[in-house]
KOLLONU-886186 format. One record per residue: residue number from 1; residue in three letters; x, y, z of N, C-alpha, C in turn. Coordinates in Angstrom, 2 decimals. Example, Ala and Ser with C-alpha at 12.3 -4.5 7.8 and 13.67 -1.06 7.14 Angstrom:
<sites>
+-----+-----+---------+---------+---------+---------+---------+---------+---------+---------+---------+
!   i !  aa !    n_c1 !    n_c2 !    n_c3 !   ca_c1 !   ca_c2 !   ca_c3 !    c_c1 !    c_c2 !    c_c3 !
+-----+-----+---------+---------+---------+---------+---------+---------+---------+---------+---------+
!   1 ! ALA !   13.19 !   -5.69 !    7.80 !   12.30 !   -4.50 !    7.80 !   13.20 !   -3.30 !    7.80 !
!   2 ! SER !   12.85 !   -2.25 !    7.08 !   13.67 !   -1.06 !    7.14 !   12.90 !    0.03 !    7.87 !
+-----+-----+---------+---------+---------+---------+---------+---------+---------+---------+---------+
</sites>
This chain:
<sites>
+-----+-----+---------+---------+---------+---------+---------+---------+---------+---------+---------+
!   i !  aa !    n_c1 !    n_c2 !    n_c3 !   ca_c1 !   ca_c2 !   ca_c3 !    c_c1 !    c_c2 !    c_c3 !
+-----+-----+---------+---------+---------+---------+---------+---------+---------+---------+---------+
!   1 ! UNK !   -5.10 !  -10.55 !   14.32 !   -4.93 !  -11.97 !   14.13 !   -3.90 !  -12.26 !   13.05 !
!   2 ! UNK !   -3.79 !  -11.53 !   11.86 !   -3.29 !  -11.51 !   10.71 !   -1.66 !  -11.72 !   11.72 !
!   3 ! UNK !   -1.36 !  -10.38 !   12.75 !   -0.09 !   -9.95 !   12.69 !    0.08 !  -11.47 !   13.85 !
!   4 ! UNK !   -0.39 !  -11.81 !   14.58 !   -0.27 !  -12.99 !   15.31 !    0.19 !  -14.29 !   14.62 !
!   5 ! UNK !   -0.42 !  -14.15 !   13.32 !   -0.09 !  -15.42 !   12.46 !    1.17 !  -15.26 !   11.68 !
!   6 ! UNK !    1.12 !  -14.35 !   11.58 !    3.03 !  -13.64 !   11.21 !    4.20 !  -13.89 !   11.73 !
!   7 ! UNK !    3.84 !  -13.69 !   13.28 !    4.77 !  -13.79 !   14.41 !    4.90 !  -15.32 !   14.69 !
!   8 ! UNK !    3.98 !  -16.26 !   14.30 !    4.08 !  -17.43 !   14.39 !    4.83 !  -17.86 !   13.48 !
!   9 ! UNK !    4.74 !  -17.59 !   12.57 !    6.00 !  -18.49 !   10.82 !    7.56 !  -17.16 !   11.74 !
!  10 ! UNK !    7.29 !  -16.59 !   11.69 !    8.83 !  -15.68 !   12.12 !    9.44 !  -16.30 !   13.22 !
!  11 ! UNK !    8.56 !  -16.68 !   14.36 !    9.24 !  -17.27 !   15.55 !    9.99 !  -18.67 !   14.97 !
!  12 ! UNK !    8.94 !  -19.44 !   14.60 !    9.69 !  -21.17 !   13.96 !   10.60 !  -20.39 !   12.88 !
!  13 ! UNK !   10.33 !  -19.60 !   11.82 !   11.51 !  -19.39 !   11.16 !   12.94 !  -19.00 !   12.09 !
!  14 ! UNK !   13.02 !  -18.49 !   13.22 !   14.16 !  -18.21 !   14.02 !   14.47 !  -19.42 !   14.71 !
!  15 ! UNK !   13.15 !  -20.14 !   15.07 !   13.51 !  -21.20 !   15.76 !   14.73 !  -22.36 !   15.15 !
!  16 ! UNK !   14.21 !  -22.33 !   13.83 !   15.10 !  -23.20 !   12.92 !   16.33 !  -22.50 !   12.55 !
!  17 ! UNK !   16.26 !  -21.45 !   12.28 !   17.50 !  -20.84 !   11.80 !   18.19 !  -20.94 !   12.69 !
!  18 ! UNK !   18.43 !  -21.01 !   14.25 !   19.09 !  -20.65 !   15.10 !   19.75 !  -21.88 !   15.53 !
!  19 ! UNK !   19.11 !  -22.76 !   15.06 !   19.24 !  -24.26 !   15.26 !   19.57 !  -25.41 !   13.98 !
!  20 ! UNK !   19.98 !  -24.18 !   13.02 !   20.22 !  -25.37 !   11.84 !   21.22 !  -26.33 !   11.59 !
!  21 ! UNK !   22.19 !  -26.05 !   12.45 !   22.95 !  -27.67 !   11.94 !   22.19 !  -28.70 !   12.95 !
!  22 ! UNK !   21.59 !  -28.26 !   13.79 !   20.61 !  -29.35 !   14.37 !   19.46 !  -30.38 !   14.28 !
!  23 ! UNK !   18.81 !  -29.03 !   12.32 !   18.14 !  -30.01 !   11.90 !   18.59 !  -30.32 !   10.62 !
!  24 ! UNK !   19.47 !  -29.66 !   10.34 !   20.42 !  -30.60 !    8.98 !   20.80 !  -31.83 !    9.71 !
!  25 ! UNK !   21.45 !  -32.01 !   10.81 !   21.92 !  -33.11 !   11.31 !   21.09 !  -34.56 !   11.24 !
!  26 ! UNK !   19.43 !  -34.01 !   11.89 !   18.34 !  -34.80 !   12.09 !   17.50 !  -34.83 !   10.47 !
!  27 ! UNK !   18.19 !  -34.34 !    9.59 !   17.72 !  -34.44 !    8.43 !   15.87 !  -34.04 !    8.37 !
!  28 ! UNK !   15.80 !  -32.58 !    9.27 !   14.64 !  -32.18 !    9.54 !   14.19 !  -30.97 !    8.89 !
!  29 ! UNK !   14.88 !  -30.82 !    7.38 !   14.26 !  -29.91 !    6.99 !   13.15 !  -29.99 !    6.55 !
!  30 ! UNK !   12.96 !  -30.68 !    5.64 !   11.34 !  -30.96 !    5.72 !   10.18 !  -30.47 !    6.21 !
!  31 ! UNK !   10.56 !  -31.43 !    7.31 !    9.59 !  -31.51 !    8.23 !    9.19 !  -29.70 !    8.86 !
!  32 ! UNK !   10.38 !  -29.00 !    9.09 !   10.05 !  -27.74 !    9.29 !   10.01 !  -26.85 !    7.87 !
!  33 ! UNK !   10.23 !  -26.75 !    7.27 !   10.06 !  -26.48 !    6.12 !    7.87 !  -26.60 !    5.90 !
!  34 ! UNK !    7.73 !  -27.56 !    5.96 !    5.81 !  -28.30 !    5.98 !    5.65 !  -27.30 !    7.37 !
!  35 ! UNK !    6.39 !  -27.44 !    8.34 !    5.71 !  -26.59 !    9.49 !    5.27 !  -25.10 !    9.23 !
!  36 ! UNK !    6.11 !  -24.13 !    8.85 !    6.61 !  -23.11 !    8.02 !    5.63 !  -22.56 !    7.18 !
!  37 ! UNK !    5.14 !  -23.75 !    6.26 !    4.27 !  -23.49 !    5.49 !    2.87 !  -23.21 !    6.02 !
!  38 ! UNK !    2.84 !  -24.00 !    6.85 !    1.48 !  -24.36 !    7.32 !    0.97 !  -22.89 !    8.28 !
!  39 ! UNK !    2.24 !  -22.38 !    8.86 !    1.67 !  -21.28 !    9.70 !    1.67 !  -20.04 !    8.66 !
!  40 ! UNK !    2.09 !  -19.90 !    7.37 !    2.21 !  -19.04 !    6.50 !    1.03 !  -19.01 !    6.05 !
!  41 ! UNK !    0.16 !  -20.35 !    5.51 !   -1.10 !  -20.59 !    5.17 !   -2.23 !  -19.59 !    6.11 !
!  42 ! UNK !   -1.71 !  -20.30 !    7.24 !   -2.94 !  -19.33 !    8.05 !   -2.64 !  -17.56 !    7.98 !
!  43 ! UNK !   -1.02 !  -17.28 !    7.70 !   -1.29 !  -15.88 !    8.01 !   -1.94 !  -15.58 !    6.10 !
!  44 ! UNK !   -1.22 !  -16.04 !    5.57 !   -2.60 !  -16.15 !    3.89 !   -3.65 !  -15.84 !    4.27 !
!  45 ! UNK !   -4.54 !  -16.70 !    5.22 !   -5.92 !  -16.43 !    4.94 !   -6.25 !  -15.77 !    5.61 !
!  46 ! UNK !   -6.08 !  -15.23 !    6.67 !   -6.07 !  -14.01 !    7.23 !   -6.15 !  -12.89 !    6.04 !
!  47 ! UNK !   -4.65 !  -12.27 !    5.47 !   -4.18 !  -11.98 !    4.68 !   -5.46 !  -11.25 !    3.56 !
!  48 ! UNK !   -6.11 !  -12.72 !    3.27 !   -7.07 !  -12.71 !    2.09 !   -8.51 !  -12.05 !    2.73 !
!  49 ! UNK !   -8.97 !  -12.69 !    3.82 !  -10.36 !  -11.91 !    4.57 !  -10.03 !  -10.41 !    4.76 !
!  50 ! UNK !   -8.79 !  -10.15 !    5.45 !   -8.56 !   -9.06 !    4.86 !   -8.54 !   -8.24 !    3.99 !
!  51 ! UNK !   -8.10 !   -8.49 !    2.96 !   -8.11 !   -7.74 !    1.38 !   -9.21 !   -7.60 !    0.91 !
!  52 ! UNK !  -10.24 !   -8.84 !    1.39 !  -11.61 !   -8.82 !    0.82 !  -12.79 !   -7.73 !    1.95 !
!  53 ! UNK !  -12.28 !   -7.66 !    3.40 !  -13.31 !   -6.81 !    4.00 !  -12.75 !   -5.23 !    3.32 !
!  54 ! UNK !  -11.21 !   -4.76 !    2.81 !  -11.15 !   -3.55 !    2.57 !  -11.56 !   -3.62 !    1.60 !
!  55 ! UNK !  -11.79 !   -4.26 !    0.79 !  -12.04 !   -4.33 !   -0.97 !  -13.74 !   -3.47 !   -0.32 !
!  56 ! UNK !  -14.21 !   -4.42 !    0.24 !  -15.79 !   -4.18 !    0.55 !  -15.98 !   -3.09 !    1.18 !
!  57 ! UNK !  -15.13 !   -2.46 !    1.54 !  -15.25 !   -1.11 !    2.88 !  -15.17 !   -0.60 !    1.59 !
!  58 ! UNK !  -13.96 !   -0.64 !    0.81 !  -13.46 !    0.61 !   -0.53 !  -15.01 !    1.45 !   -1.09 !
!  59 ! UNK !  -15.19 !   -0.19 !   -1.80 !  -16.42 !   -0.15 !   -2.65 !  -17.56 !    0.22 !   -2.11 !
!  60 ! UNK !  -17.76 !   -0.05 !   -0.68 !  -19.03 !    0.66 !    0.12 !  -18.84 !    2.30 !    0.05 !
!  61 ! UNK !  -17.55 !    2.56 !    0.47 !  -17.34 !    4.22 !    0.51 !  -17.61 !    4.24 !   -0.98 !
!  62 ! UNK !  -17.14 !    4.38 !   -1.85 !  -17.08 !    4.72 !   -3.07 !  -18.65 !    4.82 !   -3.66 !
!  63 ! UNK !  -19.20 !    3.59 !   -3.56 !  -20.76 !    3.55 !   -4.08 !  -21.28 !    4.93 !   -3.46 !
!  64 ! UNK !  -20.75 !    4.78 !   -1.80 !  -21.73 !    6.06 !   -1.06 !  -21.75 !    7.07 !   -1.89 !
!  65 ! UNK !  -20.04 !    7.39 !   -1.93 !  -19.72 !    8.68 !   -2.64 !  -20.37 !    9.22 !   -4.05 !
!  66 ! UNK !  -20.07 !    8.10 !   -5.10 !  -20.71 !    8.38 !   -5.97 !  -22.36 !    8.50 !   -6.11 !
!  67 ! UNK !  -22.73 !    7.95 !   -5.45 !  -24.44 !    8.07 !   -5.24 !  -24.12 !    9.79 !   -4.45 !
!  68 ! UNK !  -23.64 !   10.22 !   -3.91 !  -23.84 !   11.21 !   -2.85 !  -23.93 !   12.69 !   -4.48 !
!  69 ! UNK !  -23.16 !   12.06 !   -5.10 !  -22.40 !   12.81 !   -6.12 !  -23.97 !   12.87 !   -7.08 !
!  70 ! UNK !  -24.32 !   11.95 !   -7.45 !  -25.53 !   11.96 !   -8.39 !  -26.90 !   12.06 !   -7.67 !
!  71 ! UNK !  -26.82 !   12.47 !   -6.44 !  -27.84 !   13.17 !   -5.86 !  -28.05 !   14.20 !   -5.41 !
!  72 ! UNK !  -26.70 !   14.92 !   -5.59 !  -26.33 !   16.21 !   -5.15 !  -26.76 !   16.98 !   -7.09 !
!  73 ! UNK !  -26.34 !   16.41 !   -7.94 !  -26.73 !   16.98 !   -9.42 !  -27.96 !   16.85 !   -9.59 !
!  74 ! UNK !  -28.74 !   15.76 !   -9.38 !  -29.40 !   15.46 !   -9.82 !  -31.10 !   16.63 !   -8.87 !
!  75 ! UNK !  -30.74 !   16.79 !   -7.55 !  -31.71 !   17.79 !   -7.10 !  -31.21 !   18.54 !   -7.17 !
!  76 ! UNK !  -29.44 !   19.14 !   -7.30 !  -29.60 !   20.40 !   -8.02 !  -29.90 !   21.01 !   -9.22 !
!  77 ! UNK !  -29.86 !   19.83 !  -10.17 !  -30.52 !   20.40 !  -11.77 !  -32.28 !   20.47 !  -11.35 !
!  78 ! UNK !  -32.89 !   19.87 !  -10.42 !  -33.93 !   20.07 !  -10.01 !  -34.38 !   21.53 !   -9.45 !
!  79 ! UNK !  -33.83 !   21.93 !   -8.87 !  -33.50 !   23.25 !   -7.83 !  -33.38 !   23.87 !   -9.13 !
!  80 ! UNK !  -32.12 !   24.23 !  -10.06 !  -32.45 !   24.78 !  -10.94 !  -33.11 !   25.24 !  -11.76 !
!  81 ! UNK !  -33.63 !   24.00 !  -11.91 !  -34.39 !   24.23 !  -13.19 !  -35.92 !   25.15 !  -12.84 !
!  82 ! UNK !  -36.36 !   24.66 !  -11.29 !  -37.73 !   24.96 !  -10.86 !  -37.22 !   26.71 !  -10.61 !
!  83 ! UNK !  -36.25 !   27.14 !  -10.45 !  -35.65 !   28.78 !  -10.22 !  -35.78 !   28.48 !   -8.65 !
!  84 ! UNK !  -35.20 !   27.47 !   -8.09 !  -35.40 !   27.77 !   -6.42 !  -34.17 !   27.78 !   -5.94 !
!  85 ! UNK !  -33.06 !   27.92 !   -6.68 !  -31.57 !   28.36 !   -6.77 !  -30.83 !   27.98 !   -8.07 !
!  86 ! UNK !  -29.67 !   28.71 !   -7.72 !  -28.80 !   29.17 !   -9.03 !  -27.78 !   28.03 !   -9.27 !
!  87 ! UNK !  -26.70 !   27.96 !  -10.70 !  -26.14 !   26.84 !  -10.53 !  -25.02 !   27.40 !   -9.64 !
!  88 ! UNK !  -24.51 !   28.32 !   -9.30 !  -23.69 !   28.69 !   -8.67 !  -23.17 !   28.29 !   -6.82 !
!  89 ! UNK !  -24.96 !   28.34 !   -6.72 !  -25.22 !   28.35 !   -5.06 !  -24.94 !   26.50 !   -5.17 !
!  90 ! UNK !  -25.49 !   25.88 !   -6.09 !  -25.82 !   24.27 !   -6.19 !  -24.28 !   23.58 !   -5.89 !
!  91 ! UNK !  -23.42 !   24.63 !   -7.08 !  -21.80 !   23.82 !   -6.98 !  -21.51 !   24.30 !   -5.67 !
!  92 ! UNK !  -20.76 !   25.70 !   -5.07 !  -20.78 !   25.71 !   -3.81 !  -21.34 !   25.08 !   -3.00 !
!  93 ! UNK !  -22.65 !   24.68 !   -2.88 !  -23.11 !   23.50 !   -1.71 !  -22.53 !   21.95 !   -2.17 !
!  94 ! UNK !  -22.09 !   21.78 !   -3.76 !  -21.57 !   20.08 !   -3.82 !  -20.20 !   20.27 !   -3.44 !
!  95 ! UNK !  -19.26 !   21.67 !   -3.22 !  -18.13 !   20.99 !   -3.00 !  -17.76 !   21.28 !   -1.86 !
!  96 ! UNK !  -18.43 !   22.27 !   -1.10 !  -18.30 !   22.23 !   -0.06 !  -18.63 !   20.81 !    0.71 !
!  97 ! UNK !  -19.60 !   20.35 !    0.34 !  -20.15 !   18.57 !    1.24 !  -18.86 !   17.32 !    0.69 !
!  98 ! UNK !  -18.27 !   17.96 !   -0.44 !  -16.97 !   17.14 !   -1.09 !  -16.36 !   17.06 !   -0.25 !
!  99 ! UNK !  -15.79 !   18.38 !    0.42 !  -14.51 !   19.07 !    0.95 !  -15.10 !   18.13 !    2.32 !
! 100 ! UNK !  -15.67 !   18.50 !    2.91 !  -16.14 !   17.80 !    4.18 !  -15.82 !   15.78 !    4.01 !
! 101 ! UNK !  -16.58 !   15.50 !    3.12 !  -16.17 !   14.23 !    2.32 !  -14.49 !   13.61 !    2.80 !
! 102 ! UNK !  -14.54 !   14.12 !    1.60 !  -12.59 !   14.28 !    1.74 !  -11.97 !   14.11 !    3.33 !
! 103 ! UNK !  -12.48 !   15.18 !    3.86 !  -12.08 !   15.52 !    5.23 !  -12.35 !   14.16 !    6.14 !
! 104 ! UNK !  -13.50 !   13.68 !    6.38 !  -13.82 !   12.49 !    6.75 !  -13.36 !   11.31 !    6.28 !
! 105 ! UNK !  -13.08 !   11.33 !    5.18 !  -12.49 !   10.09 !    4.42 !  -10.73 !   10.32 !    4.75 !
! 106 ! UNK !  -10.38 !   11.14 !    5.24 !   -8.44 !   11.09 !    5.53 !   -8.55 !   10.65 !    7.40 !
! 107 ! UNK !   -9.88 !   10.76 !    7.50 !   -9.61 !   10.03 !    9.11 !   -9.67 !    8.54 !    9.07 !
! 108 ! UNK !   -9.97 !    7.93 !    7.99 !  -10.12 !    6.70 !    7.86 !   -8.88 !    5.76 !    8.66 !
! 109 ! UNK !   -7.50 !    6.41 !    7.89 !   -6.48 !    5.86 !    9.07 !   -6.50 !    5.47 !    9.95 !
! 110 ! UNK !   -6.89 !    7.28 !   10.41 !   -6.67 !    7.18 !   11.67 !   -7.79 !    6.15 !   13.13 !
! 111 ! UNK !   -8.23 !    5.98 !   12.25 !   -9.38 !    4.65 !   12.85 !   -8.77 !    3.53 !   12.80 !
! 112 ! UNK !   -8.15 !    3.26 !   11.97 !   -7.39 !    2.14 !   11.84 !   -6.28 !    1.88 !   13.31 !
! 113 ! UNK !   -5.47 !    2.95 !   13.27 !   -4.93 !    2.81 !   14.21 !   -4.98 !    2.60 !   15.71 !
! 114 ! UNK !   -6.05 !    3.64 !   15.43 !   -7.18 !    3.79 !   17.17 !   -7.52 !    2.17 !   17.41 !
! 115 ! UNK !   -8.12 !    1.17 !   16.53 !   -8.18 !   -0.76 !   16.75 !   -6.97 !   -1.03 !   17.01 !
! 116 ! UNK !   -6.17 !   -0.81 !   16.02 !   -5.33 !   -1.94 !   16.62 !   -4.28 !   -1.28 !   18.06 !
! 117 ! UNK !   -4.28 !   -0.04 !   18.14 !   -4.30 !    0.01 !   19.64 !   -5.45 !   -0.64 !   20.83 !
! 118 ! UNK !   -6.17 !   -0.40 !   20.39 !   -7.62 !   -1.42 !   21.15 !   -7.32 !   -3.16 !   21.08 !
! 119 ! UNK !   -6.78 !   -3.31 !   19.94 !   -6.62 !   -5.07 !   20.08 !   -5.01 !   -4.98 !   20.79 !
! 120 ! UNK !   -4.06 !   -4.32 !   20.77 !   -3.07 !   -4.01 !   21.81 !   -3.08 !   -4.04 !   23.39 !
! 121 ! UNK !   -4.27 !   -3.35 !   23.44 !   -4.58 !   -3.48 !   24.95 !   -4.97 !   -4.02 !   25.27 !
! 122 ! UNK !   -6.23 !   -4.78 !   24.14 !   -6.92 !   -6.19 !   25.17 !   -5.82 !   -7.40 !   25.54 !
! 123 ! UNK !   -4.90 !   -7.11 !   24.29 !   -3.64 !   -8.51 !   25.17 !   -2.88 !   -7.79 !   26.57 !
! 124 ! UNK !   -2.91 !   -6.45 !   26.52 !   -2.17 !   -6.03 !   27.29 !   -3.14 !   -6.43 !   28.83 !
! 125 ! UNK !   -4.04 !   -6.25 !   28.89 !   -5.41 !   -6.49 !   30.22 !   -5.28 !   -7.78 !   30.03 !
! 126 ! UNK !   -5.38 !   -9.05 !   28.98 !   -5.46 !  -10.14 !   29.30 !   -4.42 !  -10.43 !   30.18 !
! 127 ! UNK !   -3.19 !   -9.78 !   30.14 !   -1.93 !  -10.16 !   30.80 !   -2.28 !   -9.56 !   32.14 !
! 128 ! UNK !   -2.63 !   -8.57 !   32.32 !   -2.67 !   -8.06 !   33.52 !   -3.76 !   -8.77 !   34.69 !
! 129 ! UNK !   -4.76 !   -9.11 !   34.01 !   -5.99 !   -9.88 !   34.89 !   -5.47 !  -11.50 !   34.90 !
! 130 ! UNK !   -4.56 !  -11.69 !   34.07 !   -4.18 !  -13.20 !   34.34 !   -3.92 !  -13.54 !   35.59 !
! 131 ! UNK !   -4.29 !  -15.02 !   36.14 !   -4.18 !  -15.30 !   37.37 !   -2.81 !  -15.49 !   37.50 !
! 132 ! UNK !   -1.91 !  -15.76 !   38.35 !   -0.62 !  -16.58 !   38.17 !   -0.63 !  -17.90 !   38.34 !
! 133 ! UNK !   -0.05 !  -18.90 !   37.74 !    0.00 !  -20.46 !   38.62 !    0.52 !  -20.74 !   39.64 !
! 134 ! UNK !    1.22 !  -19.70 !   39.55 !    2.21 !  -20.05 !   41.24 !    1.44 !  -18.94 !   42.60 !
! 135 ! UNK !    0.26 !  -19.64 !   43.02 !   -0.27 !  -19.06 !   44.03 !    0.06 !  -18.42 !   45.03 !
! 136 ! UNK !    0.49 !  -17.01 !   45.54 !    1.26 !  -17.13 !   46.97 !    0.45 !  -17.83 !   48.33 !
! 137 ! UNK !    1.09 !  -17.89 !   49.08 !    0.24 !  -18.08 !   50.27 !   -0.51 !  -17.20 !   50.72 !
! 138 ! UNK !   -1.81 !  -17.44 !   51.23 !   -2.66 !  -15.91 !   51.85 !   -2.20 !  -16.15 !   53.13 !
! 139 ! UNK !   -1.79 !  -17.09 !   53.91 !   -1.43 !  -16.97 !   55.02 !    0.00 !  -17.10 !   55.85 !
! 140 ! UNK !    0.69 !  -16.48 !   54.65 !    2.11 !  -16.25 !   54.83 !    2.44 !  -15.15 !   55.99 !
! 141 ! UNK !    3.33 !  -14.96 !   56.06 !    3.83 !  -13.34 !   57.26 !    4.10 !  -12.73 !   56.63 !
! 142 ! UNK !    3.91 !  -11.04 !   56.38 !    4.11 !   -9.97 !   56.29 !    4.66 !   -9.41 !   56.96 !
! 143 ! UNK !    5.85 !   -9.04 !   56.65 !    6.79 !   -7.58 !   57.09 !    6.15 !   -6.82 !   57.33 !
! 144 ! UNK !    6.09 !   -5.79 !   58.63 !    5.50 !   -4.44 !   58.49 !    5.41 !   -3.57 !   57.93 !
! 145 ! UNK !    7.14 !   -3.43 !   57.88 !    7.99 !   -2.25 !   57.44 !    9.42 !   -2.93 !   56.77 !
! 146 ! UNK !    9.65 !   -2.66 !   55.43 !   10.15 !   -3.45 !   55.15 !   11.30 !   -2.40 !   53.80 !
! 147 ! UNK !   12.75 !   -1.99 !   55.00 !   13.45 !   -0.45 !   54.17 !   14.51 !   -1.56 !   54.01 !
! 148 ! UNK !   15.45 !   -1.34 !   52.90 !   16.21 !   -1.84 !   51.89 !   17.35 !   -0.71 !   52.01 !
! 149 ! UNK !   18.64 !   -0.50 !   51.80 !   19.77 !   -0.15 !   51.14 !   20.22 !   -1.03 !   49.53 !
! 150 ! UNK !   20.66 !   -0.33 !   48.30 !   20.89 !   -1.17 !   47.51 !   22.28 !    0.04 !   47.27 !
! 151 ! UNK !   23.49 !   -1.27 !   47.49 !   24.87 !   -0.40 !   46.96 !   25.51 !   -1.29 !   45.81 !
! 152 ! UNK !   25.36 !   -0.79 !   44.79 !   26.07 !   -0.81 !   43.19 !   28.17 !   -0.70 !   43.50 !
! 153 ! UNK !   29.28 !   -1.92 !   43.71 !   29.95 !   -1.84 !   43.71 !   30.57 !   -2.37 !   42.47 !
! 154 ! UNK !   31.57 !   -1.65 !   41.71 !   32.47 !   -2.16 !   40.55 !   33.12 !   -3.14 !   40.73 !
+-----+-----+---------+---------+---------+---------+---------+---------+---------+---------+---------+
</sites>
């Protein structure tokens, strides 16, 4: 939606640019100028729900992590201490679940990308299942067989 609201201030920004002694003439800067703004606004707030759901994703991973982190010490100083393993075996099992961590957390991207290919295609299917307005006839004539020559002359 964000990049939709983008493409909207970029299109009127071309629209005007392409056309400016037309609205210097009509003394219409202004007026597009307020237009301009207005579709910039919306890609803003977009913009901002955005910043605020990653802010909240960040801080969700992060809390996880660090909780993951002080529960991994905290039953291994347990484990320790009772002699039901060593600190040795305890760090090897926290960084190995790190390393895994880590590992999972660099696919994050790639999720990212995998949507907005998914919101790509749903415009791409909306286009394709669209009806047309210009109905053909169902009870038009059909060609049987219907062979073509196409000759390309300079």
């Amino acid at each position: 939606q964000g990049q939709t609201a983008y493409a909207g201030a970029g299109a009127t920004a071309q629209e005007v640019l392409s056309s400016i002694r037309t609205v210097h003439a009509f003394n219409g800067m202004e007026r597009e100028a307020a237009r301009y703004a207005r579709q910039l606004f919306a890609a803003e707030r977009m913009g901002i729900r955005q910043g605020i759901a990653s802010g909240l994703g960040m801080g969700f991973t992060m809390g996880i992590f660090f909780g993951g982190y002080a529960l991994a010490f905290f039953y291994g100083s347990y484990l320790i201490q009772w002699g039901l393993n060593t600190g040795g075996d305890v760090l090897a099992t926290l960084f190995t679940v790190l390393m895994g961590a880590f590992q999972g957390g660099s696919a994050a991207p790639l999720v990212t990308t995998a949507l907005t290919a998914c919101a790509a295609a749903f415009k791409i299917f909306e286009i394709i299942d669209r009806v047309p307005k210009t109905d053909p006839n169902p009870n038009g004539a059909r060609l049987p067989n219907l062979v073509g020559h196409i000759e390309l002359r300079n």
